[in-house]
Steps between C-alpha positions, in 0.01 A plus 500: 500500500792741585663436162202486335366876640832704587481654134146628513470864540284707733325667193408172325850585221671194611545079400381301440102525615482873519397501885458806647469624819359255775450258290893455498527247735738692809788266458532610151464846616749493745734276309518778210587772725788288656622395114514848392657638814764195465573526101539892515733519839717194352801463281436296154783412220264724339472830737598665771355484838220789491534687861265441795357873471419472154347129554288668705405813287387250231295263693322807616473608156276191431291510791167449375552405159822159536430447852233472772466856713432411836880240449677818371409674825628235718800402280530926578509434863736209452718625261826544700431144648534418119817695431678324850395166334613592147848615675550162688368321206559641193768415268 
């Protein structure tokens, strides 16, 4: 089900059923945050790590069409949590 969802967009734009809003099961809508958050803030053989600031300015810059409202909020209130985890974790 996580697989299956985590592409599905907020605004009904994503893959593959089209789902939007509730109907996105939460999984899905959590897992997508946490995938974008995790592509953008880490290093690929084809780009460079994006920062934690601007990971953040453009997940807020789809709230309410990519991704669920209400998680953008509390990813907000979490989002140095996030950065600590990213430092310890990341690449």
């Amino acid at each position: 089900m996580i697989a299956y969802t985590h592409h599905e967009q907020w605004n009904g734009n994503g893959y593959p059923q089209g789902l939007k809003g509730e109907d996105i099961p939460i999984v899905g809508r959590l897992m997508a945050l946490v995938d974008v958050y995790d592509a953008l803030i880490s290093k690929r053989v084809y780009k460079p790590p994006v920062s934690h600031k601007e990971t953040v300015e453009i997940i807020l810059s789809a709230k309410e069409t990519q991704f669920d409202p209400y998680l953008i909020d509390v990813f907000m209130e979490l989002e140095k949590d996030f950065m600590q985890i990213a430092l310890k974790y990341g690449d």
